[in-house]
KOLMIMAR-368051 format. One record per residue: residue number from 0; z, x, y of N, C-alpha, C in turn. Coordinates in Angstrom, 2 decimals. Example, Ala and Ser with C-alpha at 12.3 -4.5 7.8 and 13.67 -1.06 7.14 Angstrom:
<r roro="0" n_c3="7.80" n_c1="13.19" n_c2="-5.69" ca_c3="7.80" ca_c1="12.30" ca_c2="-4.50" c_c3="7.80" c_c1="13.20" c_c2="-3.30"/>
<r roro="1" n_c3="7.08" n_c1="12.85" n_c2="-2.25" ca_c3="7.14" ca_c1="13.67" ca_c2="-1.06" c_c3="7.87" c_c1="12.90" c_c2="0.03"/>
***
This chain:
<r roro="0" n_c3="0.00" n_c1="0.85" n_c2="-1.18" ca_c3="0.00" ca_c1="0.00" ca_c2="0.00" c_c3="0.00" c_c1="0.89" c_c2="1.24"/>
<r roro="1" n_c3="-1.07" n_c1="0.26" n_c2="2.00" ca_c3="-1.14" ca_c1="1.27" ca_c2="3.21" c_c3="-0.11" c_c1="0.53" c_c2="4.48"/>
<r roro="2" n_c3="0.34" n_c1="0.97" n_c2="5.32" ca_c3="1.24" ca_c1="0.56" ca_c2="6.27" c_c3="1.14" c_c1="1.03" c_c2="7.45"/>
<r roro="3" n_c3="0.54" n_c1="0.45" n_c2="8.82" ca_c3="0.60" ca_c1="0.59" ca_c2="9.75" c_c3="1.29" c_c1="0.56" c_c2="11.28"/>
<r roro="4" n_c3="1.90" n_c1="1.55" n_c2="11.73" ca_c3="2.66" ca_c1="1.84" ca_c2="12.42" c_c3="2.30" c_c1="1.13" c_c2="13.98"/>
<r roro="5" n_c3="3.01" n_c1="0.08" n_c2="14.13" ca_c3="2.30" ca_c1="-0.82" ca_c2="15.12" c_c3="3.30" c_c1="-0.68" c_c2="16.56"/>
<r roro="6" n_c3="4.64" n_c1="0.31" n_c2="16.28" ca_c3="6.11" ca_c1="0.22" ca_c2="17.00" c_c3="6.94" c_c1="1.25" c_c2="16.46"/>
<r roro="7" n_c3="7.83" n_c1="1.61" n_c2="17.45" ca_c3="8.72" ca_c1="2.47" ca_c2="16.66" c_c3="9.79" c_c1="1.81" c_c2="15.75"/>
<r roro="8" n_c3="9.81" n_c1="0.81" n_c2="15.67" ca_c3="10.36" ca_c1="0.69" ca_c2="14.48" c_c3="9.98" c_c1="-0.69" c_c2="13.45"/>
<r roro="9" n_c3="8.45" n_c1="-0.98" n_c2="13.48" ca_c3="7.87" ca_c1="-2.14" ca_c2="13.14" c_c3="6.37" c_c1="-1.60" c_c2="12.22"/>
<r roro="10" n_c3="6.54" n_c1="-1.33" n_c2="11.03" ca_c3="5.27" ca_c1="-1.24" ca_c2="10.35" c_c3="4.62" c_c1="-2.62" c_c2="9.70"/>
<r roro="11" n_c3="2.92" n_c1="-2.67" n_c2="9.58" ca_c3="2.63" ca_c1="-3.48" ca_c2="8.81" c_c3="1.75" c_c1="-3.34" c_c2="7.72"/>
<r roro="12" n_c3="1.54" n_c1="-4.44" n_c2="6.92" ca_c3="0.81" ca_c1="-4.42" ca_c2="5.65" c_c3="-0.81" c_c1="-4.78" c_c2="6.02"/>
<r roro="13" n_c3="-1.73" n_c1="-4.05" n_c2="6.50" ca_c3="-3.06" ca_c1="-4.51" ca_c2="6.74" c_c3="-3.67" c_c1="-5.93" c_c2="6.37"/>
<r roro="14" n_c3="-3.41" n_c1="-5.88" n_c2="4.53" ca_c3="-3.67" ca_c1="-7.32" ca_c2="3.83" c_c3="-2.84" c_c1="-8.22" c_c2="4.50"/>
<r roro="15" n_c3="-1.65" n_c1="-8.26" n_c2="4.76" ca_c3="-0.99" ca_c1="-9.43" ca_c2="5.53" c_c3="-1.15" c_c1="-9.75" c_c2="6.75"/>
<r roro="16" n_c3="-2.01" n_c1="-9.13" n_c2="7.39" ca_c3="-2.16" ca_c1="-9.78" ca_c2="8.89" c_c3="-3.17" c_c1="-10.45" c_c2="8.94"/>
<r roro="17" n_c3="-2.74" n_c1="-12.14" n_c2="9.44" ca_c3="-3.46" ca_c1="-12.91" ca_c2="9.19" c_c3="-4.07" c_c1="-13.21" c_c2="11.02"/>
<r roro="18" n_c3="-3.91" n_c1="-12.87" n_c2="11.88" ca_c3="-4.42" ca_c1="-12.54" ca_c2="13.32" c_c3="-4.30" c_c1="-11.52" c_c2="14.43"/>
<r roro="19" n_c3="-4.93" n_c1="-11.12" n_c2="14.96" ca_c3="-5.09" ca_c1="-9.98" ca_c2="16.39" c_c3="-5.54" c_c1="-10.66" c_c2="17.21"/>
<r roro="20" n_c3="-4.63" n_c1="-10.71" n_c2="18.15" ca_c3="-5.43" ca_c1="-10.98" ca_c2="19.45" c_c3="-4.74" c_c1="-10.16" c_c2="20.72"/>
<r roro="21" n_c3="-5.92" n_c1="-10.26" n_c2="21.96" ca_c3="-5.34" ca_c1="-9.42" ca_c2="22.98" c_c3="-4.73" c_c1="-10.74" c_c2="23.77"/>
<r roro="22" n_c3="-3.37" n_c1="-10.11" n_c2="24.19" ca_c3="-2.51" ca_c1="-10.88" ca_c2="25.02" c_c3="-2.56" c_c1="-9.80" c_c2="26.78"/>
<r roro="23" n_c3="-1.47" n_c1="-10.62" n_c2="27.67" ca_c3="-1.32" ca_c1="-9.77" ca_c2="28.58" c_c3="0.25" c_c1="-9.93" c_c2="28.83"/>
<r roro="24" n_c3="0.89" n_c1="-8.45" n_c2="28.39" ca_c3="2.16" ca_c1="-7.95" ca_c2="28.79" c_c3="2.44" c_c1="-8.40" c_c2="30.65"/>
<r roro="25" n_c3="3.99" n_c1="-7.57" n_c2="30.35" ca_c3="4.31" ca_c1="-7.65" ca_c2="32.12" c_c3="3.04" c_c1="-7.11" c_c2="33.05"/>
<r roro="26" n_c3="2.81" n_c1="-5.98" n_c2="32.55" ca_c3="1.90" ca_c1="-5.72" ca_c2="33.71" c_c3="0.56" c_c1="-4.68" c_c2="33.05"/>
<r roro="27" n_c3="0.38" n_c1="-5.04" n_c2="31.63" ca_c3="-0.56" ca_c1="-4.36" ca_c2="31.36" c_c3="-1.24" c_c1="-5.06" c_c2="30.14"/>
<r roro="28" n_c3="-1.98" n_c1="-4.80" n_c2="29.09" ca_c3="-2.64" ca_c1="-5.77" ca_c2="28.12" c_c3="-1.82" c_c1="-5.02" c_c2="26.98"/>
<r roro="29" n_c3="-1.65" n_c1="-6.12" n_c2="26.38" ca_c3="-0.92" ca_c1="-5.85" ca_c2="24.54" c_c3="-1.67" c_c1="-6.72" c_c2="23.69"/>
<r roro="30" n_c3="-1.52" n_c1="-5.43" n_c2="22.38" ca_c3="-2.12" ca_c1="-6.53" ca_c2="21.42" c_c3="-0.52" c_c1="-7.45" c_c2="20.38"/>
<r roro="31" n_c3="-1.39" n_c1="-8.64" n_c2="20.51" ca_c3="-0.42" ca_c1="-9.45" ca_c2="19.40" c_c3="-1.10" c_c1="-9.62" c_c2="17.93"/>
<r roro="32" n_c3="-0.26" n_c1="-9.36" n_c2="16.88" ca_c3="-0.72" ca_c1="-9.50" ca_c2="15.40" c_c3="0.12" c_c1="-10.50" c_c2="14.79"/>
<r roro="33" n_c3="-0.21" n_c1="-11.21" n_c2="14.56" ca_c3="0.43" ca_c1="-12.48" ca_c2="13.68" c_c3="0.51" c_c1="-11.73" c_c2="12.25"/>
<r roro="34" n_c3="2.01" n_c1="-12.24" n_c2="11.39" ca_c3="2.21" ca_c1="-12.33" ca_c2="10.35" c_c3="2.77" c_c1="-12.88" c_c2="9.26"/>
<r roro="35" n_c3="2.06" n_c1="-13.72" n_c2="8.68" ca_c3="2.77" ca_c1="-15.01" ca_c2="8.35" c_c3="3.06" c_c1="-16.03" c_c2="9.79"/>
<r roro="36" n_c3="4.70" n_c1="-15.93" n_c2="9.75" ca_c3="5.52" ca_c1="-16.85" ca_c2="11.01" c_c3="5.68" c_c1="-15.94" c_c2="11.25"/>
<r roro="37" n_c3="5.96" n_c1="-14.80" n_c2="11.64" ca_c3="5.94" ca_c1="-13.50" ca_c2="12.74" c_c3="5.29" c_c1="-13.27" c_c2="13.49"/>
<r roro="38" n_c3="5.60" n_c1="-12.93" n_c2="14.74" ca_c3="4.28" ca_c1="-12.39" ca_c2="15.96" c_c3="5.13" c_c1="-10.75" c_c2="16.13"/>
<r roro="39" n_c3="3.93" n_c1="-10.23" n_c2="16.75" ca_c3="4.50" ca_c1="-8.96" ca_c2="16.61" c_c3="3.57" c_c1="-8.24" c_c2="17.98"/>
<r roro="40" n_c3="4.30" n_c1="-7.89" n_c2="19.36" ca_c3="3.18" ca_c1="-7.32" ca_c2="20.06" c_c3="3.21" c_c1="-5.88" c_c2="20.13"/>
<r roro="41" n_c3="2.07" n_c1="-5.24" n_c2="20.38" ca_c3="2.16" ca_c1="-3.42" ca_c2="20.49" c_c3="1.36" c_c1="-3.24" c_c2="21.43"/>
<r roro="42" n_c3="1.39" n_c1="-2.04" n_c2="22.07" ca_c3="0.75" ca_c1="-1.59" ca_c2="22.92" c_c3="-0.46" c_c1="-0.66" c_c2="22.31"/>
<r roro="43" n_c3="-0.37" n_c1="-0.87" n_c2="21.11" ca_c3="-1.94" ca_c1="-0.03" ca_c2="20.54" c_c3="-2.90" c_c1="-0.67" c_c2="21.15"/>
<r roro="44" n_c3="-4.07" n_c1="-0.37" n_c2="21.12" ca_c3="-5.56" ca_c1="-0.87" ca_c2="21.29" c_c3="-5.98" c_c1="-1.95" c_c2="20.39"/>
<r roro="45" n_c3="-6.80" n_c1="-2.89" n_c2="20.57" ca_c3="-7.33" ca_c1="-3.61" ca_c2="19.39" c_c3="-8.36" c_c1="-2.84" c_c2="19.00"/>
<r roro="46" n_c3="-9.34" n_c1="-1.92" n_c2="19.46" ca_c3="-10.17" ca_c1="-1.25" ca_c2="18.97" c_c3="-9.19" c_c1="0.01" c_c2="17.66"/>
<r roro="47" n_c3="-8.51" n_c1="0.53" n_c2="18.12" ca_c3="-7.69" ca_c1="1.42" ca_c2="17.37" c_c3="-7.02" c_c1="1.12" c_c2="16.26"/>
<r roro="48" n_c3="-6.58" n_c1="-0.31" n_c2="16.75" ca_c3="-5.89" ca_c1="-1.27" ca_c2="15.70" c_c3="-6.88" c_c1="-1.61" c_c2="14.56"/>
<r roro="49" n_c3="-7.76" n_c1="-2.36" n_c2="14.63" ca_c3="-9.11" ca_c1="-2.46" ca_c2="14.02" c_c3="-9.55" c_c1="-1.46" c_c2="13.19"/>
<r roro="50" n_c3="-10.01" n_c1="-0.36" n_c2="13.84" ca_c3="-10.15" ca_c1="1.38" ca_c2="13.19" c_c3="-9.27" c_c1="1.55" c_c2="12.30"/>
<r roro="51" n_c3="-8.00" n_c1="1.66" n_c2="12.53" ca_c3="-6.88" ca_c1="2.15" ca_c2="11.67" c_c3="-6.82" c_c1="0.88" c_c2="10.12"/>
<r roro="52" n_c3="-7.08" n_c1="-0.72" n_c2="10.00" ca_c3="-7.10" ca_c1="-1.06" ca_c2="9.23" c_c3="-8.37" c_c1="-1.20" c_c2="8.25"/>
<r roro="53" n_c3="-9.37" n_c1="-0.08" n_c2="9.03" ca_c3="-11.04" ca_c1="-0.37" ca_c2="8.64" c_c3="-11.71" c_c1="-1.08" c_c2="8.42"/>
<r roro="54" n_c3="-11.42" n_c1="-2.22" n_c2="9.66" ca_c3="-12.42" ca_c1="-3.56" ca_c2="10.02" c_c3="-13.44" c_c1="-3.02" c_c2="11.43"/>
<r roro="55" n_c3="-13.14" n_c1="-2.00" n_c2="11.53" ca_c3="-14.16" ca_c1="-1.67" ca_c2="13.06" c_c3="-14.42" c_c1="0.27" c_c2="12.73"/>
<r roro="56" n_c3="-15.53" n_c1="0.37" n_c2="13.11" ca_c3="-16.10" ca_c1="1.59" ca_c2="13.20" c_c3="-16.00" c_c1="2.43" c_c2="14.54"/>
<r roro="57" n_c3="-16.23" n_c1="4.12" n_c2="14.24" ca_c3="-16.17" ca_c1="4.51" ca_c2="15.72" c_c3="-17.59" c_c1="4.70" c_c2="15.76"/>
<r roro="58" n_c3="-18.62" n_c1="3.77" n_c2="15.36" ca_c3="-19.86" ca_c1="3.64" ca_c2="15.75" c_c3="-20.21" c_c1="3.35" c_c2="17.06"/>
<r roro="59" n_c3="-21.47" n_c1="2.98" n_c2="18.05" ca_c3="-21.59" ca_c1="2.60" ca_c2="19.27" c_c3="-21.69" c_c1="1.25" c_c2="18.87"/>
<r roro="60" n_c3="-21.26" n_c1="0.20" n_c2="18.03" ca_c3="-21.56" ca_c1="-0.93" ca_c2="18.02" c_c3="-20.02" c_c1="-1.36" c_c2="18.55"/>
<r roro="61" n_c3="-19.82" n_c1="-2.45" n_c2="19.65" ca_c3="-17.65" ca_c1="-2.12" ca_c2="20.25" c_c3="-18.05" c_c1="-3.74" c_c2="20.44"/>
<r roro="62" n_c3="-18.93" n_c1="-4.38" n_c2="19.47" ca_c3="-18.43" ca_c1="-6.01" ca_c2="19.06" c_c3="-17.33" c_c1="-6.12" c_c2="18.42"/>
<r roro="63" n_c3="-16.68" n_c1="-7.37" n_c2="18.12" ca_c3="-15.47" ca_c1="-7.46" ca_c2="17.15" c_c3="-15.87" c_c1="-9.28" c_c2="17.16"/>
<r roro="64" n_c3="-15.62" n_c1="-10.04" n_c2="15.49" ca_c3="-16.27" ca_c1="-10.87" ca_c2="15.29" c_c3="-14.95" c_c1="-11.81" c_c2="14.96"/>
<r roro="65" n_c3="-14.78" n_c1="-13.02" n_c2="15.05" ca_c3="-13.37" ca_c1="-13.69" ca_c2="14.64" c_c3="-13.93" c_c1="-14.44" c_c2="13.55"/>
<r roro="66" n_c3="-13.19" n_c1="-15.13" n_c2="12.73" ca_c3="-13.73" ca_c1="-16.23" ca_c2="12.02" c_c3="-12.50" c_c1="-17.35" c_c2="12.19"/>
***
C-alpha cells in the first residue's frame, strides 16, 4: 500500500480517495480530498497531488478530467 503524505501528520491511501478538489484557504488556494466522511485540506498542488497518485503526467498536456 502506497501512502501519501498530504500533512504533517495526515497520510493517505490513493485507492481511498474518493474526491480532489481545489478550494480557497484564508488567503491562498488549498486542495481538499475527500475520504469516505472525511475531508482533508493540504496545501499541496492538485497537479502534484495528481502526479504523486499517477492520475496526471509531467507531460505538456495540464487538463485534469472529473467524472
Amino acid at each position: 500500500m502506497k501512502l501519501i503524505k498530504i500533512s504533517n501528520n495526515v497520510a493517505v491511501n490513493p485507492e481511498s480517495i474518493d474526491a480532489i478538489e481545489v478550494g480557497k484557504g484564508q488567503s491562498k488556494k488549498t486542495t481538499i480530498i475527500q475520504v469516505g466522511t472525511k475531508t482533508y485540506t493540504t496545501e499541496m498542488g492538485v497537479k502534484e497531488l495528481l502526479t504523486s497518485i499517477e492520475l496526471a503526467s509531467t507531460s505538456k498536456w495540464d487538463g485534469f478530467f472529473g467524472g
